[in-house]
BALUM-753504 format. One record per atom (N, C-alpha, C): x, y, z. Coordinates in nm, 3 decimals. Each point is the difference from the previous one (the first is absolute). Layout:
REM residues N
      c1      c2      c3
       X       Y       Z
...
***
This chain:
REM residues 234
      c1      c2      c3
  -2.570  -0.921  25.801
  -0.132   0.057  -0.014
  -0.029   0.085   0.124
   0.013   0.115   0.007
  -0.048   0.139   0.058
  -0.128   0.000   0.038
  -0.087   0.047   0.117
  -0.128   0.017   0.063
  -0.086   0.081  -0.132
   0.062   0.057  -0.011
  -0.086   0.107  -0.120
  -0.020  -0.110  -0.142
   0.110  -0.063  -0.030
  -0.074  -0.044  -0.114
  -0.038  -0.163   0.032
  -0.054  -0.037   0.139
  -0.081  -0.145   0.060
  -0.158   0.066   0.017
   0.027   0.177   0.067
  -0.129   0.090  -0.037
  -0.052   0.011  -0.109
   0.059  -0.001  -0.142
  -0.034   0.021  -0.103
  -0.055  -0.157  -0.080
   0.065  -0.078  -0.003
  -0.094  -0.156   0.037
  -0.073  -0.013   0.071
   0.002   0.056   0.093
  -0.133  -0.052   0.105
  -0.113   0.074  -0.059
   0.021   0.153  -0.040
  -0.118   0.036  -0.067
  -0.081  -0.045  -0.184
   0.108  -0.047  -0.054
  -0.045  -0.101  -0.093
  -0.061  -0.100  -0.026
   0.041  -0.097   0.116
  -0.071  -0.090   0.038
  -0.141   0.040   0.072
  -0.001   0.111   0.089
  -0.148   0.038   0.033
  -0.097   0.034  -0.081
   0.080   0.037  -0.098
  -0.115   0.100  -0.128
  -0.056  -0.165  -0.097
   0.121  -0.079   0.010
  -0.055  -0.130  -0.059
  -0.111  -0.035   0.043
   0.015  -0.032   0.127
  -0.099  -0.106   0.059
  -0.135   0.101   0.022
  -0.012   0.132  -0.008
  -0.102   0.082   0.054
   0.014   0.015   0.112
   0.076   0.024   0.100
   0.018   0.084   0.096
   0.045   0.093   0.059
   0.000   0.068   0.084
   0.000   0.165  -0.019
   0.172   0.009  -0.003
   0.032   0.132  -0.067
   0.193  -0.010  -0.057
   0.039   0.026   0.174
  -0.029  -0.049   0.099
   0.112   0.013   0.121
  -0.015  -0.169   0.102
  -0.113  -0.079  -0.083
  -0.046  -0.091   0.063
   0.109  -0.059   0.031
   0.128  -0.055  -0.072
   0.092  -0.121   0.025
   0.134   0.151   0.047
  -0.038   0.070   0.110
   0.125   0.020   0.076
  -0.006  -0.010   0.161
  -0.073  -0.079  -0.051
  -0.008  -0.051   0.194
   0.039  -0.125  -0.018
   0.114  -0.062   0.075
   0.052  -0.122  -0.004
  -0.069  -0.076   0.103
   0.004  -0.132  -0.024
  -0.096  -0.076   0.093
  -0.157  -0.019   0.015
  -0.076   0.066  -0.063
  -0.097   0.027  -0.017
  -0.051  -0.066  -0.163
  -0.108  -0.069   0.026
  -0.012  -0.045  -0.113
  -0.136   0.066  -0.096
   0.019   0.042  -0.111
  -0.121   0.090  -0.047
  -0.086  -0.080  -0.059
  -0.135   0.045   0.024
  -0.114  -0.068  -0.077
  -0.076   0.047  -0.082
  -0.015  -0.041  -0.134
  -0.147   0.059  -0.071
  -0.073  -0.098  -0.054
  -0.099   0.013   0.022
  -0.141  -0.137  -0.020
  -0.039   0.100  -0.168
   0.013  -0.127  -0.071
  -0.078   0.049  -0.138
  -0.085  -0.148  -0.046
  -0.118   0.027   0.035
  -0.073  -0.104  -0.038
  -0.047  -0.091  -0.143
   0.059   0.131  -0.087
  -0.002  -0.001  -0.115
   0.127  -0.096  -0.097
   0.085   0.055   0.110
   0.163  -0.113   0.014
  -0.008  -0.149  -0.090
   0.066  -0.025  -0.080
   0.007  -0.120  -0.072
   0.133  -0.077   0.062
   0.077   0.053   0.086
   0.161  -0.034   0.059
   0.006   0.024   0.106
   0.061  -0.018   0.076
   0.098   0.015   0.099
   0.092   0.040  -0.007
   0.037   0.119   0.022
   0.149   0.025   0.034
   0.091   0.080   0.118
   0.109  -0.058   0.042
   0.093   0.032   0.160
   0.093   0.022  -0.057
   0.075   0.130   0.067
   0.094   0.025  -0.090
   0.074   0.078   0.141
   0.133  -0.085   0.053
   0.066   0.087   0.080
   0.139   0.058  -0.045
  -0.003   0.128   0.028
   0.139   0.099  -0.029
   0.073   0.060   0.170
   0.106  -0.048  -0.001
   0.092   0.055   0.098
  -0.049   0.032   0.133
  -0.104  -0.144   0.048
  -0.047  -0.001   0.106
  -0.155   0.041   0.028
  -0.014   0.066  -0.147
  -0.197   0.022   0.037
  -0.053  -0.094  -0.113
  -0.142  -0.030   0.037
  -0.048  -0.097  -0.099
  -0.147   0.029   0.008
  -0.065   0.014  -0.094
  -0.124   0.017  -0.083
  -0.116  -0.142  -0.042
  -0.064  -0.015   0.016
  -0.110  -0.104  -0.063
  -0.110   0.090  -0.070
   0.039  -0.113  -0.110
  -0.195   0.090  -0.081
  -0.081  -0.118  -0.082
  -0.134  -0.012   0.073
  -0.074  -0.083  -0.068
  -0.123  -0.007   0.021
  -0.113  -0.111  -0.006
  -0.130   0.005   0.049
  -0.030  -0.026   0.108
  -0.076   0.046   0.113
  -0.057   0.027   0.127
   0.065  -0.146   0.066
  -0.051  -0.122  -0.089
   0.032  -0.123   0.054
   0.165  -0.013   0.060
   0.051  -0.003  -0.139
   0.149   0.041   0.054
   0.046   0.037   0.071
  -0.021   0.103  -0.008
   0.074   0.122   0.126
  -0.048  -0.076   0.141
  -0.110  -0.007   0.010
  -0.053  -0.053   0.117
   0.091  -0.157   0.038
   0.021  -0.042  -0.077
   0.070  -0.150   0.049
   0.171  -0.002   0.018
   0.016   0.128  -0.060
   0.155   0.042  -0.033
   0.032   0.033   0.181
  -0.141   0.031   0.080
   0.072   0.072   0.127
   0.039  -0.076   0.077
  -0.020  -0.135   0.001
   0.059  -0.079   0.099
   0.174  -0.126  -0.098
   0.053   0.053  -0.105
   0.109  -0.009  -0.035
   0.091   0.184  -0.018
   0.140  -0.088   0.039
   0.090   0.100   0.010
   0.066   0.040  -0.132
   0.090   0.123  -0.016
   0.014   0.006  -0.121
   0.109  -0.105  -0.038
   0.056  -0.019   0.057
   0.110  -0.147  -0.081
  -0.093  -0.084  -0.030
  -0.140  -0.009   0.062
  -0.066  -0.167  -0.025
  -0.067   0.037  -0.206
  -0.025   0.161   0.016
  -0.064   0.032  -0.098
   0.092   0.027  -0.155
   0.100   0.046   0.047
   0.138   0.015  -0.067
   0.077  -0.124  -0.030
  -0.009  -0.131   0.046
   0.032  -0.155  -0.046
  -0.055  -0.036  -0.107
   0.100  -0.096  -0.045
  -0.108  -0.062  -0.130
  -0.117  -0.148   0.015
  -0.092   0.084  -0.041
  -0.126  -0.094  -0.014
  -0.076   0.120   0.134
   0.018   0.101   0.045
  -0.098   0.051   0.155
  -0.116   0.061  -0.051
   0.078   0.069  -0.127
  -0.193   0.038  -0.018
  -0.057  -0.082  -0.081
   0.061  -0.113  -0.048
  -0.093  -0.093  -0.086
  -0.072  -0.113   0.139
   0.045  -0.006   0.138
  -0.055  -0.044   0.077
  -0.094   0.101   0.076
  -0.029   0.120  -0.053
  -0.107   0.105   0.055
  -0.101  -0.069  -0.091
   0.024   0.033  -0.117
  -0.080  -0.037  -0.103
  -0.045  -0.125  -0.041
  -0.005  -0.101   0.027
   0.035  -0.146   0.017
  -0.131  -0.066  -0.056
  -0.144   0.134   0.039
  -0.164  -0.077  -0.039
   0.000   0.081  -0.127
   0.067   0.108  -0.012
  -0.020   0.129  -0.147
   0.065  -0.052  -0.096
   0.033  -0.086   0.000
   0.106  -0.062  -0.138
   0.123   0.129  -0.001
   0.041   0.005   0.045
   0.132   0.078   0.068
   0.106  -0.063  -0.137
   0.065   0.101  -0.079
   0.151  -0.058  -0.146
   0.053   0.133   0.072
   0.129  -0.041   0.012
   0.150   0.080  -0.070
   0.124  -0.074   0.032
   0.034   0.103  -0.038
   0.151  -0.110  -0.055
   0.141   0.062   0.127
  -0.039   0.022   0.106
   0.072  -0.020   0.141
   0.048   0.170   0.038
   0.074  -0.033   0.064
   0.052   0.183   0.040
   0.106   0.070  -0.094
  -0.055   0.116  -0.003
   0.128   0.058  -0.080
   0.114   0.105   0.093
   0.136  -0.049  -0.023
   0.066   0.165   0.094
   0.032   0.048  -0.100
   0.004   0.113   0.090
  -0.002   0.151  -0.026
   0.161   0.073   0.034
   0.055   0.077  -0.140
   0.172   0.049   0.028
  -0.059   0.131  -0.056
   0.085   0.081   0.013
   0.002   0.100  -0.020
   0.177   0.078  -0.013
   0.017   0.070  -0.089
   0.129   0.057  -0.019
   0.059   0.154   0.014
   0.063   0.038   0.089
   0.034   0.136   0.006
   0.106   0.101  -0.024
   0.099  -0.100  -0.050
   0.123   0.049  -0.080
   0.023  -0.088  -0.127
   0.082   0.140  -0.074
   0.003  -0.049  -0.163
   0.123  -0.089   0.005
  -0.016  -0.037  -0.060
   0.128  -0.121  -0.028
   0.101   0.039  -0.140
   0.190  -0.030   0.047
   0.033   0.028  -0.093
   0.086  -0.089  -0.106
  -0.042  -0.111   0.034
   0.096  -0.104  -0.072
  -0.144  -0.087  -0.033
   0.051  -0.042  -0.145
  -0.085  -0.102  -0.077
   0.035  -0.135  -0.040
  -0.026  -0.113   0.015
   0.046  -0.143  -0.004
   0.073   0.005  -0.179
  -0.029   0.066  -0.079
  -0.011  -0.017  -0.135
   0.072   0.160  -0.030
   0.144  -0.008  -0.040
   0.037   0.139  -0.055
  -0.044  -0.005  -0.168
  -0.041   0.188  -0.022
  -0.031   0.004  -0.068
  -0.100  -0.072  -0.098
  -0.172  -0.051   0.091
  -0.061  -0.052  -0.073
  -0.057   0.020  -0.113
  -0.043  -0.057  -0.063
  -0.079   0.099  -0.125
  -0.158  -0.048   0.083
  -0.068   0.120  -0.020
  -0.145   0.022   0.011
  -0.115   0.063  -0.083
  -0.126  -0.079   0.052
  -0.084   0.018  -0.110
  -0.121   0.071   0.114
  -0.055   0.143  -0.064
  -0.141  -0.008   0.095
  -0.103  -0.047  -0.087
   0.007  -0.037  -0.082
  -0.130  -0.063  -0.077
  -0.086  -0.127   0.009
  -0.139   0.064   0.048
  -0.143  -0.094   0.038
   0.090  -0.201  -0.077
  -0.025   0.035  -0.141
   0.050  -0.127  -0.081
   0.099  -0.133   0.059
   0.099   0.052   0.071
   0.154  -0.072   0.061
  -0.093  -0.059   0.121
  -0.089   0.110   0.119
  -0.079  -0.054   0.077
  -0.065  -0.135  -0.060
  -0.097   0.015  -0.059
  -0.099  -0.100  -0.087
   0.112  -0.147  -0.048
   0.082   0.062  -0.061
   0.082  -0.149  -0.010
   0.096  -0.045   0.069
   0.011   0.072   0.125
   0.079  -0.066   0.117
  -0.100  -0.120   0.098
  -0.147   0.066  -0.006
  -0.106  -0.083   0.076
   0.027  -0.096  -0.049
  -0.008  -0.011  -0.160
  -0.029  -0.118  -0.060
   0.077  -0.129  -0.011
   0.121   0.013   0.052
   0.096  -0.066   0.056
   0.007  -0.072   0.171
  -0.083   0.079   0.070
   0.053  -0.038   0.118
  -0.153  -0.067   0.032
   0.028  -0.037   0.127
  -0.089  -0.109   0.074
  -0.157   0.060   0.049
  -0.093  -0.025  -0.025
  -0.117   0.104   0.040
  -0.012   0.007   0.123
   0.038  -0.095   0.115
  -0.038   0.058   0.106
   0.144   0.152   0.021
   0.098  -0.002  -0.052
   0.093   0.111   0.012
  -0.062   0.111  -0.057
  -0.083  -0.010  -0.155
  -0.020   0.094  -0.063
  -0.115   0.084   0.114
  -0.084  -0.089   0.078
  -0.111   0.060   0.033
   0.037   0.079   0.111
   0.090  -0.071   0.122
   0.031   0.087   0.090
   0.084   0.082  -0.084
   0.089   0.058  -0.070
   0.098   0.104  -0.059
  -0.149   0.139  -0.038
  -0.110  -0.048  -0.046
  -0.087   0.049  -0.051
   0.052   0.181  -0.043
   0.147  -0.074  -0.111
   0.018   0.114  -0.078
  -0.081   0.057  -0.116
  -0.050  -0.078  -0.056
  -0.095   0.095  -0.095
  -0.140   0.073   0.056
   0.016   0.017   0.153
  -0.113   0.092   0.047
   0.118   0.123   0.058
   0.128  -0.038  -0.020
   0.082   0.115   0.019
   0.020   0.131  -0.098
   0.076   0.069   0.031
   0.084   0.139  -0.129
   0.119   0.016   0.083
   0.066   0.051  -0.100
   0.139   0.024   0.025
   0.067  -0.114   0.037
  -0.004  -0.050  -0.163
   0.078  -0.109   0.035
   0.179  -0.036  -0.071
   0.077  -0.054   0.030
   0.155   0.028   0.029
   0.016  -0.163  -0.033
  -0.009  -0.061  -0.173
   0.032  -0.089   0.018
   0.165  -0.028  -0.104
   0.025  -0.095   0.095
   0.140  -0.032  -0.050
   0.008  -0.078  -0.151
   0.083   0.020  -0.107
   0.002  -0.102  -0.073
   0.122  -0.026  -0.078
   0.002  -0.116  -0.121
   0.146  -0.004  -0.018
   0.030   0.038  -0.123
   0.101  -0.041  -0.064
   0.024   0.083  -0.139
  -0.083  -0.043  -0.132
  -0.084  -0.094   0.040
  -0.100   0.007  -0.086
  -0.120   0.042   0.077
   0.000   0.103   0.060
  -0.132   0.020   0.086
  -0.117  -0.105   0.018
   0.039  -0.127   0.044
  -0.036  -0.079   0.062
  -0.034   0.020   0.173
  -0.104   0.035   0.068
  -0.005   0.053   0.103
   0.078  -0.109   0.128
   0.020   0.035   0.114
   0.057  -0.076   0.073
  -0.069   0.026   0.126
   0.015   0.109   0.071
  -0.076   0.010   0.138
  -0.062   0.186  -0.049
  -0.123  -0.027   0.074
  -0.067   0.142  -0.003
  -0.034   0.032   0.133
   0.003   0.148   0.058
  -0.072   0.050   0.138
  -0.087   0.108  -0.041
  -0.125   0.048   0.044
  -0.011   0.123   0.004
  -0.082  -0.008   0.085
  -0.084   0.130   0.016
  -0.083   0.002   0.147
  -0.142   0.111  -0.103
  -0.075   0.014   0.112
  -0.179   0.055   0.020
   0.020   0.101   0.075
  -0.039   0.115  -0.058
  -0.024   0.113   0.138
  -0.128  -0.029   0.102
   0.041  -0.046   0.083
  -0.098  -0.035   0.065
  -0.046   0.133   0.172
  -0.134   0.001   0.036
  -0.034   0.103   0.045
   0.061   0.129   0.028
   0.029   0.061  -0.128
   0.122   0.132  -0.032
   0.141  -0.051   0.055
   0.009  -0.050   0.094
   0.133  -0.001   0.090
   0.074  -0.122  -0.030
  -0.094  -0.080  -0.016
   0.120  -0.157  -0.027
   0.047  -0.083  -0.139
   0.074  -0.066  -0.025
   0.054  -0.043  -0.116
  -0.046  -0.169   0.038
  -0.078  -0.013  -0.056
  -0.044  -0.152   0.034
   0.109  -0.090  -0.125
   0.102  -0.055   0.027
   0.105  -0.081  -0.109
  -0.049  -0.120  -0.008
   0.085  -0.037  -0.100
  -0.023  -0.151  -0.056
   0.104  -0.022  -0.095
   0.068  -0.130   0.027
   0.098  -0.046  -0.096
  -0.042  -0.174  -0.022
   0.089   0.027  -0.098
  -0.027  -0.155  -0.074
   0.150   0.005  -0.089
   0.027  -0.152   0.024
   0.125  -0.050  -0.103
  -0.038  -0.099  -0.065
   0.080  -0.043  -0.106
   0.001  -0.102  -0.110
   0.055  -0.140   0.100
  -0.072  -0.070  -0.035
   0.095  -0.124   0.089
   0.138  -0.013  -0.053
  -0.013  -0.005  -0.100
   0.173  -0.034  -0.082
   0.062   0.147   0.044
  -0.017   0.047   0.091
   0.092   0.119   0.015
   0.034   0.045   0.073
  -0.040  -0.095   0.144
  -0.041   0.047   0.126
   0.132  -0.056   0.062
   0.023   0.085   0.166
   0.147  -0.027   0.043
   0.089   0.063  -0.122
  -0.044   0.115  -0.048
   0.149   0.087  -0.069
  -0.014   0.106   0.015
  -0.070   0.081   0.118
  -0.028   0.127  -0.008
  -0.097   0.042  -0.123
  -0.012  -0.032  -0.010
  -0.156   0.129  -0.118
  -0.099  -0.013   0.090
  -0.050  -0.066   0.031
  -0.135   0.031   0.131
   0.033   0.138   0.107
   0.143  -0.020   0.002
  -0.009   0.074   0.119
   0.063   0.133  -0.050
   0.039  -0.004  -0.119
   0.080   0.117  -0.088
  -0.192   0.073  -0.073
  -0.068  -0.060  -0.011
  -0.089   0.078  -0.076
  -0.069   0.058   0.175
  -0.003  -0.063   0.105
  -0.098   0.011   0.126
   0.101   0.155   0.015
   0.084  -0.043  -0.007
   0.075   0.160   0.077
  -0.024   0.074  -0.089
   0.033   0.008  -0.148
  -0.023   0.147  -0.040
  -0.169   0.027   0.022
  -0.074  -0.074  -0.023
  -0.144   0.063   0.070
  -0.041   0.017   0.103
   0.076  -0.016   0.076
   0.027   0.015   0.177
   0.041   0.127  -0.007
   0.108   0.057  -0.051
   0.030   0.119  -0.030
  -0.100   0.107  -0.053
  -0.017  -0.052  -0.102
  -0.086   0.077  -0.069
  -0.162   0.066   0.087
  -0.058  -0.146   0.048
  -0.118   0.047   0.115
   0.083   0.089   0.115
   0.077   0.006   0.050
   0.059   0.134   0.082
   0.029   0.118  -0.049
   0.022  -0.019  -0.146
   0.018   0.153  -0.004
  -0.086   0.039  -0.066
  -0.097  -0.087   0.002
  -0.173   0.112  -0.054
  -0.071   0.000   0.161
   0.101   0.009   0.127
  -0.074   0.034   0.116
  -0.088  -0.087   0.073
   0.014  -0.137  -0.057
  -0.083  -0.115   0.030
   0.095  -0.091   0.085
  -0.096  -0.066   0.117
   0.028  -0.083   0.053
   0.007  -0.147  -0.032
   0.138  -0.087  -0.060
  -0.060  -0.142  -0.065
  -0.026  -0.080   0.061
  -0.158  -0.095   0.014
   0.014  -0.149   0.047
   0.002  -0.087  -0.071
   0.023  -0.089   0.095
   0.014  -0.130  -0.061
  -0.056  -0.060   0.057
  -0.069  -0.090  -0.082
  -0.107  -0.132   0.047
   0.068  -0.155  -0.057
  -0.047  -0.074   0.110
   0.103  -0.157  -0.017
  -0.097  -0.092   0.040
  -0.048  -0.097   0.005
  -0.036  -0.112   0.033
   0.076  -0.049   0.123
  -0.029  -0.013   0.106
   0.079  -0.054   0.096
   0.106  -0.136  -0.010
  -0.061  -0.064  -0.073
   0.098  -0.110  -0.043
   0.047   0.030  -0.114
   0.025   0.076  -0.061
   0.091   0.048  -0.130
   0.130   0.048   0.075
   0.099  -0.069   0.028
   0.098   0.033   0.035
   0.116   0.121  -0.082
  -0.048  -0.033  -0.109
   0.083   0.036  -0.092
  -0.022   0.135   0.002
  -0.150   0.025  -0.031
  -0.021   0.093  -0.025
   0.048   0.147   0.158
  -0.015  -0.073   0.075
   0.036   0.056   0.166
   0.154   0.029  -0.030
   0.058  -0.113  -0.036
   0.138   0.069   0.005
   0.104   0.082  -0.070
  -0.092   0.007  -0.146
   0.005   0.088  -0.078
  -0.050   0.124   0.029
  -0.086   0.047   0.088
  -0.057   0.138   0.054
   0.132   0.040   0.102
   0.015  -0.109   0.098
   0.098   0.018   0.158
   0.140   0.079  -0.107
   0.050  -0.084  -0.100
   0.160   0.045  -0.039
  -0.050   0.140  -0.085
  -0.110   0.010  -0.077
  -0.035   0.133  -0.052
  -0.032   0.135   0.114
   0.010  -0.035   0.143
  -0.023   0.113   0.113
  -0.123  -0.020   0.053
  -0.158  -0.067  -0.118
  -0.101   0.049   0.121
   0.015  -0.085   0.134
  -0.073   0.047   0.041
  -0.018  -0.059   0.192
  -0.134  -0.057   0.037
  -0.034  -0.093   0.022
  -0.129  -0.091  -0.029
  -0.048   0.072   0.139
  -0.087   0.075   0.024
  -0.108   0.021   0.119
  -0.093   0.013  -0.005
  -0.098  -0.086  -0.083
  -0.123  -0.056  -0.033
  -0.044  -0.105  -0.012
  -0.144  -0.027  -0.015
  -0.026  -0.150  -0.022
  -0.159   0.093  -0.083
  -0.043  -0.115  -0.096
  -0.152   0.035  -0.076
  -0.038  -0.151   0.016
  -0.137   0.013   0.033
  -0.087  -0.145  -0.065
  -0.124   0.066  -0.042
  -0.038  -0.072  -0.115
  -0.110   0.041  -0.046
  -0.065  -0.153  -0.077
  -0.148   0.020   0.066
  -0.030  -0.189  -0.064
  -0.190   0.058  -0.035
  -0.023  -0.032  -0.103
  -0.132   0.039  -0.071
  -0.101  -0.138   0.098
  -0.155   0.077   0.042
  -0.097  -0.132   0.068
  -0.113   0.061  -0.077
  -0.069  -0.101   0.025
  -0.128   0.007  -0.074
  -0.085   0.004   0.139
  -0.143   0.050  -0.036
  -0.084  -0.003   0.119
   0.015  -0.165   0.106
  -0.048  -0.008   0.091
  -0.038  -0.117   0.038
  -0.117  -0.066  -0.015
   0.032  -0.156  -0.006
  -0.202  -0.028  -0.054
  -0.028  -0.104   0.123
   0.073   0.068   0.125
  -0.083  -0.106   0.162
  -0.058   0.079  -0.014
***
């Protein structure tokens, strides 16, 4: 991953959070925007700069923790601790910058059709289906077999013009044979050559899912937390 395209994430992520497109190229420096209106929290560091965005309270209590304390799991649910502070821990952040030319699965057969999505969910485990959150995807690249029975699907979100936000999901009965990682690459591919940058988002303790990004090329130099609070009632 090249300066120019950690520049081109960094300005994605700025346009996310609402801050101005040059805010996250100062490393070390941590950016702030107070939105009082804010229903979340969210810290989100990329390749050494890191961002907070939330309500006045927050931000304000965030200044005496560091960003590892905020970037751990459970740190901003211990900011939030009187707000009824939920989420479900840190997410990293990969990103991919070369196409890949070998596929776990020669000659797969593939399906792009919405339908194969829909009945691949319906097979697998909901907390998988929810983080994969392929049916908020397009362009999707799913694998299946000679009775078009689906097996593993990837596709990705154009996300703020520049990025390919991915997501894969496999069949349990199918997993450990390459199709997860045979459908992840050709849409890995595919988001590069429509000029898009792909990430990938993991659950920090999803191992699997981490090491399925590492052997597909991206390079994890991120972290996201994001945890929904309600007002406080001290």
């Amino acid at each position: 991953m090249d300066g120019h395209q950690i520049d081109i994430i960094r300005l994605a992520w700025a346009r996310e959070l609402g801050l101005p497109d040059r805010a996250l190229d100062d490393r070390g420096a941590r950016h702030v925007r107070v939105d009082d209106l804010e229903d979340r929290i969210r810290f989100v560091t990329i390749a050494g700069a890191t961002a907070l965005v939330g309500p006045s309270w927050a931000v304000e209590r965030s200044r005496s923790c560091s960003d590892d304390e905020l970037a751990r799991s459970g740190g901003l649910l211990a900011l939030a601790k009187d707000h009824s502070g939920r989420g479900s821990g840190p997410v990293e952040l990969g990103w991919a910058a070369d196409f890949g030319s070998a596929v776990a699965v020669e000659e797969p057969l593939v399906s792009h059709e919405f339908e194969h999505v829909l009945a691949l969910e319906a097979v697998c485990p909901p907390d998988d289906v929810a983080e994969a959150r392929l049916t908020e995807k397009a362009n999707w690249f799913t694998v299946v077999d000679d009775d078009h029975a689906p097996l593993a699907s990837a596709g990705y979100l154009e996300w703020q013009g520049i990025i390919a936000d991915m997501g894969t999901l496999t069949a349990p009965a199918a997993r450990r044979r390459g199709y997860g990682a045979t459908a992840t690459q050709l849409a890995t591919n595919d988001a590069l050559d429509a000029g898009l940058i792909p990430q990938w988002r993991a659950h920090r303790d999803n191992i699997a899912s981490r090491r399925l990004a590492t052997n597909l090329g991206y390079e994890e130099l991120g972290t996201f937390v994001s945890i929904a609070v309600a007002p406080s009632t001290v």
